[in-house]
Backbone as CSV, one residue per row, in Angstrom:
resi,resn,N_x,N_y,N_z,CA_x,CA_y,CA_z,C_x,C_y,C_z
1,UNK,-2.700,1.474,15.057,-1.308,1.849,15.132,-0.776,2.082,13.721
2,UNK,0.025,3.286,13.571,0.700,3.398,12.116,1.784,2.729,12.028
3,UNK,1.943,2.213,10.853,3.645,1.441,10.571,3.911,2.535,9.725
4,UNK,5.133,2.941,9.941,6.391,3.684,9.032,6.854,2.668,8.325
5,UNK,7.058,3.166,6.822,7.998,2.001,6.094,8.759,3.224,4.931
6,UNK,9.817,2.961,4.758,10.814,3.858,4.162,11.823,3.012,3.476
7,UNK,12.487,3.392,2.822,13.629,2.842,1.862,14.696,3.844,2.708
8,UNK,15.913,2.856,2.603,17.412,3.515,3.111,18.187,3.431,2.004
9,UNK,19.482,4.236,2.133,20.655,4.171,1.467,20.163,3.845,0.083
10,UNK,19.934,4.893,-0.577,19.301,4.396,-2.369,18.682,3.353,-2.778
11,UNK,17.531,2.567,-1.503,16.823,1.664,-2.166,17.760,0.035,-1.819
12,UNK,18.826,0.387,-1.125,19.515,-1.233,-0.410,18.411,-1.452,0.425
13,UNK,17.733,-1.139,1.232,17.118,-1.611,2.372,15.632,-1.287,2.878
14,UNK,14.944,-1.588,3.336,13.520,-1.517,3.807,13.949,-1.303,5.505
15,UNK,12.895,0.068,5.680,13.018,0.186,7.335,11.707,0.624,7.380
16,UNK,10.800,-0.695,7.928,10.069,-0.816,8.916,9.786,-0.104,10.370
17,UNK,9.049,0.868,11.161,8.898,1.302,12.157,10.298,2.066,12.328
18,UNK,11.159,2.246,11.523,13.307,2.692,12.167,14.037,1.689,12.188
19,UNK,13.321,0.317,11.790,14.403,-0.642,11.844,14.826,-0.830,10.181
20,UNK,16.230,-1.399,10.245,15.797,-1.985,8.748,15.739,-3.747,8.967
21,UNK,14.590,-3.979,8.383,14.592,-4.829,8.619,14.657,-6.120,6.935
22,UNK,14.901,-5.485,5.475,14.820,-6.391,4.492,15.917,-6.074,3.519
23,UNK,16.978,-6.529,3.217,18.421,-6.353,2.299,17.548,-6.234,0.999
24,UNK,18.450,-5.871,-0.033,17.895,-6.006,-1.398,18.746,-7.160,-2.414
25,UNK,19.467,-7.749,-1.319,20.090,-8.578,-2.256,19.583,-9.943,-2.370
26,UNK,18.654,-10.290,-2.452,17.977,-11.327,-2.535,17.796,-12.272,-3.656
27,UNK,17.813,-12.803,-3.859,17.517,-13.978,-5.490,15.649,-14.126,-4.911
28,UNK,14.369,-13.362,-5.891,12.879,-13.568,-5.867,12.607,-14.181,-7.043
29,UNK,11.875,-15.494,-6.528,10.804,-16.225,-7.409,9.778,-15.728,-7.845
30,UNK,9.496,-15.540,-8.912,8.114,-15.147,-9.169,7.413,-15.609,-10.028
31,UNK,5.624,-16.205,-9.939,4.984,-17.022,-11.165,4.212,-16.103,-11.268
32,UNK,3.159,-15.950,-12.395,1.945,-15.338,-12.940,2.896,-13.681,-12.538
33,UNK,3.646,-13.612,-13.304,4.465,-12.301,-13.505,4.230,-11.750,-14.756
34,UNK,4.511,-10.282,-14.670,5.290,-9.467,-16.042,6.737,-9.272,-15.883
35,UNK,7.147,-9.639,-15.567,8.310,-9.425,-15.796,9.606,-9.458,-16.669
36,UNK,9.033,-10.898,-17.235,9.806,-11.573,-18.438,9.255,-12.934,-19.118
37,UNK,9.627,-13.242,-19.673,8.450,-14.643,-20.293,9.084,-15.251,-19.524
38,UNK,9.773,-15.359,-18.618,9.952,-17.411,-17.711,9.000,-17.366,-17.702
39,UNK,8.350,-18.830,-17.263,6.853,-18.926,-16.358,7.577,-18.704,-15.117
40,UNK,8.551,-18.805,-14.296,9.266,-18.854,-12.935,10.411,-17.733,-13.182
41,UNK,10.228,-16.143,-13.137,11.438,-15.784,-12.885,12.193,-15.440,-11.837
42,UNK,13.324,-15.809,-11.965,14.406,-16.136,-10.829,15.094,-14.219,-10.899
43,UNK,14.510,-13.629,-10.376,14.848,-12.012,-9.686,15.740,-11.437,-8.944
44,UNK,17.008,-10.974,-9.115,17.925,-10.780,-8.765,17.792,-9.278,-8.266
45,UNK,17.717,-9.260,-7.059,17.020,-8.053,-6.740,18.432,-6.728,-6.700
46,UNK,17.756,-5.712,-7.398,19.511,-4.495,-7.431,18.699,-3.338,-6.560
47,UNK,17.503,-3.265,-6.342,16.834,-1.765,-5.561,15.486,-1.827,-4.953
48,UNK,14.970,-1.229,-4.064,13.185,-0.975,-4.186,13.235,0.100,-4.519
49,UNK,12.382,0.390,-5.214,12.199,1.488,-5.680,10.671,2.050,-5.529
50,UNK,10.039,1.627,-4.526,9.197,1.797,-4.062,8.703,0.573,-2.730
51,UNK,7.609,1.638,-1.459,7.725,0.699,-0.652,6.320,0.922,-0.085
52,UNK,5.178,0.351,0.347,4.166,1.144,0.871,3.670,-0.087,1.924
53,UNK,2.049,-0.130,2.349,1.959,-0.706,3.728,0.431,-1.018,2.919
54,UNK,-0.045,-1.968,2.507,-1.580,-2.491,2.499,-1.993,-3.022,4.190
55,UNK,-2.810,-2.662,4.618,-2.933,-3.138,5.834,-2.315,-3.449,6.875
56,UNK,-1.633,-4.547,7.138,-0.853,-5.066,7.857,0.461,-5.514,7.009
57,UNK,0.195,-5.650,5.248,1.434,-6.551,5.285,2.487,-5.032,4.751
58,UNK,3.668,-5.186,4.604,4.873,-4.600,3.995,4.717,-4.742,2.517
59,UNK,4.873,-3.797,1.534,5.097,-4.387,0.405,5.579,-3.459,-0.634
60,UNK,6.691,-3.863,-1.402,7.895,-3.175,-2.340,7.806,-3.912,-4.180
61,UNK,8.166,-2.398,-4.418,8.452,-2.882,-6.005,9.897,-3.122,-5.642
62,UNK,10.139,-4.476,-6.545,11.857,-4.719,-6.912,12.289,-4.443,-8.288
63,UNK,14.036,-3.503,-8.449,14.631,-3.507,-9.752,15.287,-4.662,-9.935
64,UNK,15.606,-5.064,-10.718,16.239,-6.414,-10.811,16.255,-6.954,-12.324
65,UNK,17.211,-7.680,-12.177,17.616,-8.911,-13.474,17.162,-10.121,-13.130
66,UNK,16.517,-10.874,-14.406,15.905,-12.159,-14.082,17.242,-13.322,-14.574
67,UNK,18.005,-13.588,-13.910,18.995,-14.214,-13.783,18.942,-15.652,-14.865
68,UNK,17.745,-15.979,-15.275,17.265,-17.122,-16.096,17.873,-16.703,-17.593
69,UNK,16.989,-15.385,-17.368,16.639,-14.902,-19.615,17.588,-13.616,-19.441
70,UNK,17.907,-12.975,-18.374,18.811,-11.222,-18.685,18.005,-10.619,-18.558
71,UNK,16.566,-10.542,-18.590,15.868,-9.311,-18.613,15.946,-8.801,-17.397
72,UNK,15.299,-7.117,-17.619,15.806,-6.646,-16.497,14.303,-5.692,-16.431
73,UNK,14.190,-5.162,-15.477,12.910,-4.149,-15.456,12.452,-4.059,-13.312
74,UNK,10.970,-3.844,-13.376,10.807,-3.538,-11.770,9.384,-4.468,-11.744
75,UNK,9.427,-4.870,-11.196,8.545,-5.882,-10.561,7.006,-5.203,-10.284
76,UNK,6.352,-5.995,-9.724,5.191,-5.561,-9.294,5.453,-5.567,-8.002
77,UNK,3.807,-5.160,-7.301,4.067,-5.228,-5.654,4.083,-6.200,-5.148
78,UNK,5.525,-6.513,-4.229,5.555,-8.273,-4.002,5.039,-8.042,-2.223
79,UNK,4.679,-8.849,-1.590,5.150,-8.534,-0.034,6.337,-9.144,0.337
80,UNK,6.457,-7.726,1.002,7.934,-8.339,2.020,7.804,-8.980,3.403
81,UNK,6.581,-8.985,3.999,6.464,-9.203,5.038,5.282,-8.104,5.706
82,UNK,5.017,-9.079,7.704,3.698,-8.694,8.084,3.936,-7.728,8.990
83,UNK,3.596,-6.610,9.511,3.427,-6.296,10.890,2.347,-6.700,11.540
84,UNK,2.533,-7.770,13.086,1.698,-7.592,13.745,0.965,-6.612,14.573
85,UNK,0.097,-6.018,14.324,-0.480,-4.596,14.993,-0.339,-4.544,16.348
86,UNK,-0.465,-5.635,17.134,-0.244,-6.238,18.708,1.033,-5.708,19.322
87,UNK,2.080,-6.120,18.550,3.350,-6.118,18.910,4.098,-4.953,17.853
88,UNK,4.194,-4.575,17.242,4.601,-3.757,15.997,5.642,-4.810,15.780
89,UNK,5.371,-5.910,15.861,6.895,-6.897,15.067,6.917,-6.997,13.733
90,UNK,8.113,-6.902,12.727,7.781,-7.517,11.609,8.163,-8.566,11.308
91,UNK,7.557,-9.516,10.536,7.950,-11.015,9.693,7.963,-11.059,8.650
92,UNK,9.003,-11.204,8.353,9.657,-11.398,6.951,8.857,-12.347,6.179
93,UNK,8.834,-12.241,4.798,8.170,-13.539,4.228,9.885,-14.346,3.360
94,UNK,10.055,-15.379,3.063,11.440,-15.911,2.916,11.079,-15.653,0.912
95,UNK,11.934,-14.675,0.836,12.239,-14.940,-0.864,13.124,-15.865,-1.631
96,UNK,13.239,-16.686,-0.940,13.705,-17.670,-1.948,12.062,-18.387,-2.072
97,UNK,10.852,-18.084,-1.879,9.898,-18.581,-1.940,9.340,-18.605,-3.112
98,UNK,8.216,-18.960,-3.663,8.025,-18.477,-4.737,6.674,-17.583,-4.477
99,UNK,6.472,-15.969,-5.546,5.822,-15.178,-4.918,5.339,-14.812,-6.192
100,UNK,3.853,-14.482,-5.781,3.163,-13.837,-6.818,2.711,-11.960,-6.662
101,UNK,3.489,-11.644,-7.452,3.419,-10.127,-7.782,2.220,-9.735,-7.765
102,UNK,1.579,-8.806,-7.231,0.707,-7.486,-7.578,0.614,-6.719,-8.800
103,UNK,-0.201,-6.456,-9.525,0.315,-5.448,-10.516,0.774,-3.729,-10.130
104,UNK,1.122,-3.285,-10.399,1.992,-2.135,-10.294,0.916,-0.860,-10.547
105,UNK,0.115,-1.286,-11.096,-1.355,-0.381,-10.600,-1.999,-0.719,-9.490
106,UNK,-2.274,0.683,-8.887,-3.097,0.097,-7.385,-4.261,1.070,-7.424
């Protein structure tokens, strides 16, 4: 089964299969990052600016400010969440979690 995954309204939102199913306003944890020297940056998410599908899971670059140090820049590929192939449901993964980025080369 194919999953559709698309960005809405300039990058506010993730739509999954036509749904939207992920805001961009989120506060993301992230360790073993580039993003900024925290070891933990606290990611204040402003856009995706990219969105694609590894297998089953969902997964987006975020723009954002690291709310800790000010820096600002785009993340690596984080997941947003799974589709089950069974059901086409998606599950969110909770970003207040702490998440380890992808690098931005694939």
């Amino acid at each position: 089964m194919t999953t559709s995954v698309h960005q809405l309204d300039d990058g506010a939102w993730i739509s999954v299969n036509d749904r939207r199913v992920m805001p961009v306003s989120d506060l993301w944890r992230l360790r073993k990052h580039e993003f900024c020297e925290c070891d933990v940056a606290d990611v204040l998410a402003e856009g995706f600016v990219a969105v694609g599908v590894d297998r089953s899971n969902v997964e987006a670059r975020i723009a954002g400010q690291c709310i800790a140090c000010g820096s600002d820049g785009v993340t690596g590929w984080l997941q947003m969440g799974t589709v089950d192939p069974k059901t086409d449901r998606f599950r969110p993964v909770v970003p207040e979690s702490i998440h380890q980025p992808r690098p931005a080369t694939r």
